[in-house]
C-alpha positions as CSV (number, residue, x, y, z in Angstrom):
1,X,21.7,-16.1,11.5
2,X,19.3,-18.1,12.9
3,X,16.0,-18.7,11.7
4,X,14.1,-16.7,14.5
5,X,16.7,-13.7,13.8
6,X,16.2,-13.9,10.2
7,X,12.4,-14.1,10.6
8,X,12.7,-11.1,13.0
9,X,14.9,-9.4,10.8
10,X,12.5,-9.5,7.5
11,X,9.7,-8.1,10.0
12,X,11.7,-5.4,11.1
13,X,12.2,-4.6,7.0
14,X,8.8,-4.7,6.2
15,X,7.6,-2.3,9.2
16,X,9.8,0.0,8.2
17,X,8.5,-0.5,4.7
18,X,5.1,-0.2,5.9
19,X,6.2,3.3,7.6
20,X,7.7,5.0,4.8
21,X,4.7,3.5,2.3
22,X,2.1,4.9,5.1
23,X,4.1,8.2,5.5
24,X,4.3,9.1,2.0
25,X,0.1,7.7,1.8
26,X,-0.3,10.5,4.4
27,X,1.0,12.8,2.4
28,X,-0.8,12.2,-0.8
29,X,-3.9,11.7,1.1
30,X,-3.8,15.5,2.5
31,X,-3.5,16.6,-1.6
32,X,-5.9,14.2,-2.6
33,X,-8.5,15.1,0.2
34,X,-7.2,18.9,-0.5
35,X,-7.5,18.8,-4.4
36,X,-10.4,17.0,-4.0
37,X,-12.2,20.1,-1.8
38,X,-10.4,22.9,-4.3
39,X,-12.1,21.9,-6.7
40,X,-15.6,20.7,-5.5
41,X,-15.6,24.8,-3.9
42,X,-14.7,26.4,-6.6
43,X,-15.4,24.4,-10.0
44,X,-18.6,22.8,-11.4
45,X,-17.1,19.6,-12.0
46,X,-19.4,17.0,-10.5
47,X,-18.3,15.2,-7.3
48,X,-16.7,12.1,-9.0
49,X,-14.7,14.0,-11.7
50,X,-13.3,16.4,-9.2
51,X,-12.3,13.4,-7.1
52,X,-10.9,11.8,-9.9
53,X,-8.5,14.6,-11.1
54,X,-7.7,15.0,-7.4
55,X,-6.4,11.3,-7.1
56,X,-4.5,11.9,-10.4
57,X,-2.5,14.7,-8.6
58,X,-2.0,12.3,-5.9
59,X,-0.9,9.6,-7.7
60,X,1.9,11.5,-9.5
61,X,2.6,13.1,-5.8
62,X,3.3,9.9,-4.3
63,X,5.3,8.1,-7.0
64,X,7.6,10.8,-6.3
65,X,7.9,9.9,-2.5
66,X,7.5,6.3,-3.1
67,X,10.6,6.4,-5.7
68,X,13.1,8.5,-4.0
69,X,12.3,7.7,-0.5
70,X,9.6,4.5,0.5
71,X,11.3,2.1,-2.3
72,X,15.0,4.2,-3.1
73,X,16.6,1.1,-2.4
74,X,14.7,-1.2,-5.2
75,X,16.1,-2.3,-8.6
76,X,16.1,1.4,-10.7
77,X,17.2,-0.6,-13.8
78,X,14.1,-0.2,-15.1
79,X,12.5,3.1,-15.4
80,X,9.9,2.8,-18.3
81,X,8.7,-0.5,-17.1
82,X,8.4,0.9,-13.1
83,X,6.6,4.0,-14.1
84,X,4.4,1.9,-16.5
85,X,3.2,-0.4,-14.2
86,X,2.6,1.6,-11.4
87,X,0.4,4.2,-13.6
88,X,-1.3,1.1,-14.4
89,X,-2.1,0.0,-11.2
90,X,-2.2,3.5,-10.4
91,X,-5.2,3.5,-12.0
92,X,-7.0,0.0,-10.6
93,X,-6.5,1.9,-7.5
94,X,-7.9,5.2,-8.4
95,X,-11.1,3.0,-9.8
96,X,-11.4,1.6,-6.6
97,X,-11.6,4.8,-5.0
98,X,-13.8,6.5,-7.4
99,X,-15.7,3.8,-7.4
100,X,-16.5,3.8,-3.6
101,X,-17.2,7.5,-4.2
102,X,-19.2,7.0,-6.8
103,X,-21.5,4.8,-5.1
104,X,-21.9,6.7,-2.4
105,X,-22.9,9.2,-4.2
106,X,-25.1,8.4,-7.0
107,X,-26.1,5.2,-5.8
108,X,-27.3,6.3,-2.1
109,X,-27.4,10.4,-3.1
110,X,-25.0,10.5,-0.5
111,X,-23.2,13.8,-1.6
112,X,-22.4,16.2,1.2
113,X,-19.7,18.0,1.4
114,X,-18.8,15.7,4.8
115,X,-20.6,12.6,3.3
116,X,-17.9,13.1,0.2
117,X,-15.3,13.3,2.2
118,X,-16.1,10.4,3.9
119,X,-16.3,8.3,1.3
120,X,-13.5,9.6,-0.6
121,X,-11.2,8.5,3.0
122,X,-13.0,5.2,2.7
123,X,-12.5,4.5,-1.3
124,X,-8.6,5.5,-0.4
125,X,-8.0,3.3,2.6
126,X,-9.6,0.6,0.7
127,X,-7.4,1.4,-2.4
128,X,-3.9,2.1,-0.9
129,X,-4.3,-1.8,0.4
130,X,-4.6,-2.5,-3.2
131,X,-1.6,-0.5,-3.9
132,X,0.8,-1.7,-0.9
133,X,0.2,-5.3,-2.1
134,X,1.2,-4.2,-6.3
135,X,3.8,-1.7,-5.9
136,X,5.8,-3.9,-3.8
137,X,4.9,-6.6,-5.7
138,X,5.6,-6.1,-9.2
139,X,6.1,-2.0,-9.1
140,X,9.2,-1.5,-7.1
141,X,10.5,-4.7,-7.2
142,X,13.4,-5.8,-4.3
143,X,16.9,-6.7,-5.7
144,X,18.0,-10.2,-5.5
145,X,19.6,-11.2,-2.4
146,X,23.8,-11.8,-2.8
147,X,24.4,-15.6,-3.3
148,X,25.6,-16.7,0.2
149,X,29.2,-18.1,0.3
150,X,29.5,-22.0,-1.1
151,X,31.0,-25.0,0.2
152,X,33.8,-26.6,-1.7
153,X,33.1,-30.0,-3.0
154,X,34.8,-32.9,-3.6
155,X,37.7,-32.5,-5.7
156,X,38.2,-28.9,-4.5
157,X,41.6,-29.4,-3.4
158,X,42.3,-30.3,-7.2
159,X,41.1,-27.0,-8.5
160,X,42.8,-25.1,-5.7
161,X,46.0,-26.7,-7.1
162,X,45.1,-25.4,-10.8
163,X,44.1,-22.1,-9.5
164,X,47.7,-22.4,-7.7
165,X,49.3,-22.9,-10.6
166,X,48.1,-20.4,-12.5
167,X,48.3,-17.5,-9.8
168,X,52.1,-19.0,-9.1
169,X,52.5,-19.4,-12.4
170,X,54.1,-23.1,-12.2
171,X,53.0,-26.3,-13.2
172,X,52.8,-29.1,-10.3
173,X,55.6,-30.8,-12.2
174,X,57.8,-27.8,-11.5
175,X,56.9,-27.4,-7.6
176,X,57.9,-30.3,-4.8
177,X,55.1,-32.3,-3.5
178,X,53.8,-31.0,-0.9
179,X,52.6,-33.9,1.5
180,X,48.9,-33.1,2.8
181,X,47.5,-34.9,5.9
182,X,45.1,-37.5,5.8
183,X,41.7,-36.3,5.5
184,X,39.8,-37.4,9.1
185,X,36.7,-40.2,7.9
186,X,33.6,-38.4,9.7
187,X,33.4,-40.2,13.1
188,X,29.8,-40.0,14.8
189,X,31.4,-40.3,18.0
190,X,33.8,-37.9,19.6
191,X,37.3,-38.7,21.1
């Protein structure tokens, strides 16, 4: 494959990548955004700890979609180290969005039911780039590529005759010679 293809190729991976990750994001962000307005109508938990529990439910809502269905194709080997580090930066994330909402609401007394909501979108648009960039990064990390096929080197037609051998199951004393061409010097210039 060319270099243009393969380029094109990893692009076409990663929008697809960026797709599932944003369709799954959509999804969490309609709990979030709905938890989030549950409980700021019908609780007296402050703004900020209502958004925070709301971004918890999120959070374990989208690993869900982000493990069977954005990153299903990702090294599963290991579970307890996956689910570890994307609590973890799980939570850098959630900080960043509380911490958006926070400000805008203690620090500017911007607290409206619209104004929270605002800022809540804002804290989790500026959060989920957080996440994109760690999740594929260290969370859900891709499996190695297969080793492309090598080139024989010098000396291969040697082990090809051991590996002869062994498969035939006779030594080169017991076979007849077997008279190989010449091998052609590399010529710059073709006849």
């Amino acid at each position: 494959m060319s270099e243009r293809g393969a380029l094109r190729a990893r692009l076409d991976r990663l929008a697809r990548e960026i797709a599932k990750f944003g369709t799954v994001g959509a999804l969490g962000l309609v709990v979030n955004i709905a938890v989030s307005n549950l409980l700021w109508r019908t609780t007296d938990l402050q703004v900020v700890r209502a958004g925070l529990l709301a971004t918890v439910v999120a959070i374990l809502f989208n690993y869900v979609g982000f493990r069977h269905w954005t990153y299903r194709d990702r090294d599963k080997s290991g579970r307890t180290r996956e689910l570890t580090l994307f609590l973890l930066f799980s939570a850098v994330g959630a900080v960043i969005e509380t911490g958006v909402l926070y400000v805008a609401t203690y620090g500017f007394g911007w607290n409206t039911p619209v104004q929270s909501n605002v800022f809540k979108i804002l804290g989790i648009g500026i959060a989920t780039l957080f996440r994109f960039w760690s999740y594929r990064t260290w969370v859900f990390k891709a499996l190695p590529a297969p080793e492309p096929a090598r080139v024989p080197a010098q000396g291969a037609e040697e082990r090809l005759d051991d590996l002869e051998d062994g498969f035939l199951g006779q030594g080169r004393a017991e076979r007849a010679p077997v008279e190989r061409a010449p091998r052609a010097e590399a010529d710059p210039v073709r006849r």
